[in-house]
N, C-alpha and C positions, 0 to 999 in steps of 0.2 A: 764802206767803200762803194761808188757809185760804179755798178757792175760792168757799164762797157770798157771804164778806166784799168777795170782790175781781170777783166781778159784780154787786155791788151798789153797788161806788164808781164800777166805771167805765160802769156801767151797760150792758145785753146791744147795747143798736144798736151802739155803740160797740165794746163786745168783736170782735162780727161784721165790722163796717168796718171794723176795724185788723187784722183775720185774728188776734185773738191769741188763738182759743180752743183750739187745739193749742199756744201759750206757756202756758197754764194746765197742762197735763201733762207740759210740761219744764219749770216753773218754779223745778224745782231744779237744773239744768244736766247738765253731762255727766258722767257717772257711770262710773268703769272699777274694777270685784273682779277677784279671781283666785279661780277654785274649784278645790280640789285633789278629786280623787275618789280614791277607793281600788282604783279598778279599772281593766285594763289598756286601751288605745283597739281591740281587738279583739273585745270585746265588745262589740255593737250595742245590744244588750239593756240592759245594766248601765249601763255609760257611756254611753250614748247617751240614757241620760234625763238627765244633766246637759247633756247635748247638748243635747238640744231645749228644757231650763230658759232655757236663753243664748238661745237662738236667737226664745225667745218674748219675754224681757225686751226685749231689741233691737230685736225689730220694733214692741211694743208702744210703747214708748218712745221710736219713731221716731230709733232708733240712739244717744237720749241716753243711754242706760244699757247698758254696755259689759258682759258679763262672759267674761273667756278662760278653758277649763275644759282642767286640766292634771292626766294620767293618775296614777294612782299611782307614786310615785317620780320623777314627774320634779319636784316642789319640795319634797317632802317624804316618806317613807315611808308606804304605805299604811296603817300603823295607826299614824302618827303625826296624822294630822289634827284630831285633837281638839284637840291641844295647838297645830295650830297657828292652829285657830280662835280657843282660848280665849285666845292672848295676842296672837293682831292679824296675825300673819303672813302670813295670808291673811282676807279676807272671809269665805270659806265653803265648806263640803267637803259633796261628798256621799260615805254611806256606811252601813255597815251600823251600828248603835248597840253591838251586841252583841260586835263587835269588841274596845271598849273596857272590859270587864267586872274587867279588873284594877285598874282604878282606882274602880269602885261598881260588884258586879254587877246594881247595878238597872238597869244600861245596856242589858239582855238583853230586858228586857221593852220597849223601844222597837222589837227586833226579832222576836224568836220565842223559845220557852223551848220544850223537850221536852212534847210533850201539850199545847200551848195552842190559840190562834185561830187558822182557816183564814182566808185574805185575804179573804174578806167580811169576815168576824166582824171581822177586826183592823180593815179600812175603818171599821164600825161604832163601833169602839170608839174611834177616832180622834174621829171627826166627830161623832157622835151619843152618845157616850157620854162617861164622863169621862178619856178617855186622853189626847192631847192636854195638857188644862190639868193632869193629873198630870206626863206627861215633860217640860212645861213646865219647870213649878214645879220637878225636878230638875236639871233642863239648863241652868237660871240658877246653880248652883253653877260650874258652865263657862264663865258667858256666853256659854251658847250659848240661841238661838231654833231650834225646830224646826219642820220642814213635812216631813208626809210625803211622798216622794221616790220609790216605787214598789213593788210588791211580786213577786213572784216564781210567786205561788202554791205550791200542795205541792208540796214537791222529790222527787228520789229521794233512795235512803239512800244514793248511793256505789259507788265501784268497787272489786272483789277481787280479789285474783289466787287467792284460794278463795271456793267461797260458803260462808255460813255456814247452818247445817242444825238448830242449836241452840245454846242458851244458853253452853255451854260452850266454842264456838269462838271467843267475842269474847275469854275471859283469853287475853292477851298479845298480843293485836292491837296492832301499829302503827297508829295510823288517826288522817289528819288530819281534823279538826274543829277550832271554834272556840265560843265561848261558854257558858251553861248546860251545853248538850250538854255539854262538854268532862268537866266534874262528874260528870255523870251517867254516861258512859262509863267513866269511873276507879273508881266505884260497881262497875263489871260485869266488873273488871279488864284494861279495855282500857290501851296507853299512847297518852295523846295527845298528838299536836304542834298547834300552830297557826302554818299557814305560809297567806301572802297567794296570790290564786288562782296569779299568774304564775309560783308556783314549785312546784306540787303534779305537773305533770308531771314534770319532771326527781327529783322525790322520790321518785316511785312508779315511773320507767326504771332507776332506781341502785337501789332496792331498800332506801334509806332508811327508806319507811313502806310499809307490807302493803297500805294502804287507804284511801282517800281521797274522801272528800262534797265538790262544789261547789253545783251549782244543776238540774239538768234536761237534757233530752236535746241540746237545741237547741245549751247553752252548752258541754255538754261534749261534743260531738261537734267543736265549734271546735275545744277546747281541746285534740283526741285523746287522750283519756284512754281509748277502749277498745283504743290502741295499745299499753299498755302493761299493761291490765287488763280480764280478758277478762270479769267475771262484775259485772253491774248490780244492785242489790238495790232496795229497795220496800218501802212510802214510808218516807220520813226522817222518821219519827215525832218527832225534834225540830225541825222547820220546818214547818208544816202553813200558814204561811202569812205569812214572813219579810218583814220592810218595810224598805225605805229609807228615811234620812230627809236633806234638806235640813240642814244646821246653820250657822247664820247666827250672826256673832259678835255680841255683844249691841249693843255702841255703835255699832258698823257698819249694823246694821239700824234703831235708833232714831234715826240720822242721815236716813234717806230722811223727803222727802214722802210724805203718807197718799196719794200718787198711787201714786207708788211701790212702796209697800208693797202697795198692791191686786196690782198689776203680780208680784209675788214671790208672791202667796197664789194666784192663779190660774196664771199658770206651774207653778206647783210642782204643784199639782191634777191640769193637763192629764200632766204628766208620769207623775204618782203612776198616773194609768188609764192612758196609753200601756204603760208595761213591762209589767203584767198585762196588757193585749192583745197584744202583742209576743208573750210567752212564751206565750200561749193558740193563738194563732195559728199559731206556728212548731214546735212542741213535737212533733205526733203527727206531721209528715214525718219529724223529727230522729229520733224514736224509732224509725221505719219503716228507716231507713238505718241504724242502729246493728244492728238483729235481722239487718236483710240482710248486715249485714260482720259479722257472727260473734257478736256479743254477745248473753251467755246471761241473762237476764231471773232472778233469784230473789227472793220475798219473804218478809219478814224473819221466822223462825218465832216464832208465838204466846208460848212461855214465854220468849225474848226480848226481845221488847214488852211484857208479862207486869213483868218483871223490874223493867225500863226504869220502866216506869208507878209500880211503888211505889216503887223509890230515888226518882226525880222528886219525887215526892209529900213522900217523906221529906226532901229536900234545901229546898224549897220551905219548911216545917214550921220545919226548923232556921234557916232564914235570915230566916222572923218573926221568929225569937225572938231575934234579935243585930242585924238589920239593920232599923234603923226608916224610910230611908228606899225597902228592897225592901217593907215589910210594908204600908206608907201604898199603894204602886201596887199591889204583887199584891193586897191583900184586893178592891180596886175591880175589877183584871182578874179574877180569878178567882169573883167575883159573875157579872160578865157573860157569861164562859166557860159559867158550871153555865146561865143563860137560854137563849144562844143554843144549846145544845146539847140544852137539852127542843125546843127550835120545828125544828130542823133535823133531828132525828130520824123527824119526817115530813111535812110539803110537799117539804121539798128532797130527802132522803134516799129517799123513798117517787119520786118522779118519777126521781132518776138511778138508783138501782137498777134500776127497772122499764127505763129508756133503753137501760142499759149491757148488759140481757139480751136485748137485742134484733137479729139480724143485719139492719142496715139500711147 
């Protein structure tokens, strides 16, 4: 019952004397999803914003609205979630979008593309811009609703068991990665795998991949990857500012009361700024313990990024030309890419440079 209708019949003294104005925000009963996440329950960071998604719905909704949130693989494959939002299997996953790029690579642009938006900018382009009602509009091919879910901030590029010194050391590199990037590395004649995070250790101990990107100091110091790989590289010029997203199955979501449904847009909010503080927060100890246990710091040389930047560019170009549901999103992203990178060129960028050169 739509709530102004239903204190208007029963009139407010009333509502108040019969205590049922917390029955107006259960008024749709008790509620139990399953959200599958794609990542492992060791990550505080990652997982743990689906974590605290649940933990807000529940209290919000005064335990009417249940949701249990289940790691990757234990109800479904980490990069099987899509599919098992779009046909009901579960309620709702969170995960990275760019995952799913074999099936539309316009999946990538929900999360990061080589050379795009740092986590403001993407925040912006969500909320404030037309991003959002664009991956919508895609993500109903899925029946999937999207909320962004969290962001990461700029990652590193990755662990080596060599560093790379120029352009030429990437032909024939092993190196796991996932999405766009994936493209654009095989451009530079890298080979790529794409393997889920829980398995990039044991990949890079056996000697399966050369090289391997997850997320930042914090995560992968968890994950000991400088155990097996001694040389860190800088920045992951194709994640400058990578997002989670929420993916809610369509008829599952259109089923909640608009009470509800508030309940899921704000959850997911609070969550979306928890992980970029998480990772802002916990990042420059993580990176402090890594230097100290041995790992050798290198960033990534100029005619390498160089390189990177025009295949991108080029890859980008070709997938206008064939792909109208990439060409609808990136022409929008890539407007508001060329704006916010005049304005950040100098209040933001003029203040951290000046910050960053400073021993305080």
């Amino acid at each position: 019952m739509e709530r102004r209708s239903f204190v208007r019949g029963a009139g407010l003294a009333g509502v108040l004397a019969a205590g049922s104005a917390p029955a107006i925000v259960h008024a749709q009963g008790t509620i139990r999803w399953r959200l599958a996440s794609s990542f492992p329950k060791s990550l505080d960071t990652i997982f743990g914003a689906a974590e605290l998604f649940a933990k807000r719905i529940g209290e919000m909704s005064g335990g009417k609205f249940q949701i249990s949130v289940h790691a990757g693989g234990e109800l479904m494959p980490p990069f099987g979630v899509v599919d098992g939002v779009q046909n009901g299997t579960v309620e709702m996953a969170h995960t990275a979008p760019y995952y799913f790029v074999g099936k539309d690579i316009t999946f990538a642009l929900g999360t990061a593309i080589p050379f795009g938006l740092n986590s403001r900018q993407m925040t912006a382009w969500m909320y404030e811009g037309n991003g959002l009602t664009l991956m919508r509009e895609f993500y109903a091919n899925y029946n999937i609703v999207s909320f962004p879910g969290g962001n990461t901030g700029a990652q590193m590029g990755g662990w080596f068991r060599k560093p790379i010194t120029k352009l030429a050391d990437m032909k024939g590199l092993r190196f796991r990665t996932v999405g766009v990037t994936g493209q654009v590395m095989e451009r530079l004649g890298v080979v790529v795998q794409a393997l889920p995070g829980a398995e990039i250790y044991q990949a890079l101990e056996k000697g399966t991949i050369d090289a391997a990107e997850w997320v930042g100091p914090y995560d992968d110091l968890k994950l000991g990857f400088n155990k097996v790989a001694p040389h860190y590289a800088y920045p992951a010029w194709w994640e400058g500012g990578p997002q989670l997203d929420f993916f809610i199955n369509t008829k599952a979501f259109g089923g909640l009361s608009a009470e509800y449904k508030a309940m899921v847009q704000a959850a997911a909010s609070e969550a979306h700024v928890d992980m970029q503080a998480r990772y802002d927060a916990r990042n420059p100890n993580a990176l402090r313990q890594l230097v100290a246990g041995g790992t050798k710091l290198f960033r990534f040389p100029k005619d390498a990024m160089d390189e990177a930047f025009k295949q991108a560019m080029g890859l980008y170009a070709e997938l206008s030309n064939k792909n109208p549901a990439w060409k609808k999103v990136y022409t929008d992203f890539s407007k508001f890419r060329s704006e916010q990178n005049l304005w950040y060129r100098f209040a933001e960028a003029g203040f951290d440079s000046y910050m960053q050169s400073q021993k305080i």
